[in-house]
C-alpha positions as CSV (number, residue, x, y, z in Angstrom):
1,X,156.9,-60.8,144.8
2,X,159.9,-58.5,145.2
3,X,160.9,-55.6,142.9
4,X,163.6,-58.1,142.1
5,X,161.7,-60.2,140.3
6,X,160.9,-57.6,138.0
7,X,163.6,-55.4,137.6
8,X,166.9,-55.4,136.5
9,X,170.6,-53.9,136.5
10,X,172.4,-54.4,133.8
11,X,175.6,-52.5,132.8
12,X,174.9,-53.1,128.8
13,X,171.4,-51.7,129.2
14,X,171.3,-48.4,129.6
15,X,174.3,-47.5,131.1
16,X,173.0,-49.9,134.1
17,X,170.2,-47.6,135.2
18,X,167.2,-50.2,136.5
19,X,164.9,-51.0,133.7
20,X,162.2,-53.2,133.2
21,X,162.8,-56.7,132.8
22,X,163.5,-57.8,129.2
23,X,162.5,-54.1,128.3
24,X,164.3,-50.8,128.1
25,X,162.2,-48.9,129.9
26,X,163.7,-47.4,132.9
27,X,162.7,-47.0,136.4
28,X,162.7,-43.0,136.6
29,X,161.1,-43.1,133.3
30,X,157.6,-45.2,134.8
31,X,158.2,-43.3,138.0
32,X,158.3,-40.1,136.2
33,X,155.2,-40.3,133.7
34,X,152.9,-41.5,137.1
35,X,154.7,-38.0,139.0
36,X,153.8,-35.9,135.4
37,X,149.6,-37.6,135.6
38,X,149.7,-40.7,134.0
39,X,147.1,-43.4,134.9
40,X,148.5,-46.5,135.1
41,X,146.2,-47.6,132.3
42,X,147.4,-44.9,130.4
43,X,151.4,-46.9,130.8
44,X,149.5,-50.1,129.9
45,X,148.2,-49.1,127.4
46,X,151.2,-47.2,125.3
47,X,153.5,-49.7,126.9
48,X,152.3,-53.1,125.7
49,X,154.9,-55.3,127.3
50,X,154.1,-53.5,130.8
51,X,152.2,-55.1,133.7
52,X,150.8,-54.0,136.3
53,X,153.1,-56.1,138.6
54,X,155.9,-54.0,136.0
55,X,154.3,-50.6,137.5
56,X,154.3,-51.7,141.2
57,X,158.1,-53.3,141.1
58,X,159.2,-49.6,139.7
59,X,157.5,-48.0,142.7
60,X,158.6,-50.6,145.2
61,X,162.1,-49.9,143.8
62,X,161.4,-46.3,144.0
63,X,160.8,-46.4,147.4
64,X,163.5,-49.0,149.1
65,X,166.1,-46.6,147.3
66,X,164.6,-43.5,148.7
67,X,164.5,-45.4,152.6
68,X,168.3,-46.5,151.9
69,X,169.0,-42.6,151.0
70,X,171.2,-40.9,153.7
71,X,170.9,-37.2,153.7
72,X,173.7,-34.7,155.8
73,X,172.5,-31.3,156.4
74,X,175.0,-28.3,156.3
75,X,175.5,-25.6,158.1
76,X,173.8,-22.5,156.3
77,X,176.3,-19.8,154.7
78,X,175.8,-16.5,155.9
C-alpha cells in the first residue's frame, strides 16, 4: 500500500497541507509528536480514528518528500 492510499491533499482541508484520510490530522503533526517521544500506541490511543497503516503512510510521505527535496549550498559570507 502506498502513502496514497492513506493520505490526502485537499485545498478545503487545511489550507491543502497533507492530512489523514477523512481526518484533519496533518502529516507534520503525526510526524512531529513521534520526533517529540510519542509511541505509536500512545497516537492510537489519543487518536481513535488512527491506524497503524495511518502512522506508516505519514512517514512514508515524510520521507518520499524529504528524497524529492533539492538543496543548493551558498557560498559562505565573509
Amino acid at each position: 500500500m502506498s502513502w496514497e492510499d492513506r493520505i490526502e491533499i485537499d485545498p478545503n482541508i487545511l489550507v491543502g497541507k497533507p492530512v489523514i484520510r477523512g481526518t484533519r490530522l496533518a502529516v507534520e503533526f503525526i510526524v512531529e509528536l513521534l520526533a517529540n517521544g510519542w509511541t505509536e500506541r500512545q497516537i492510537l490511543e489519543s487518536y481513535p480514528g488512527v491506524t497503524h497503516e495511518d502512522v506508516a503512510a505519514c512517514l512514508r510521505y515524510a520521507a518520499e518528500t524529504l528524497k524529492s527535496e533539492r538543496v543548493y549550498l551558498t557560498p559562505a559570507k565573509r
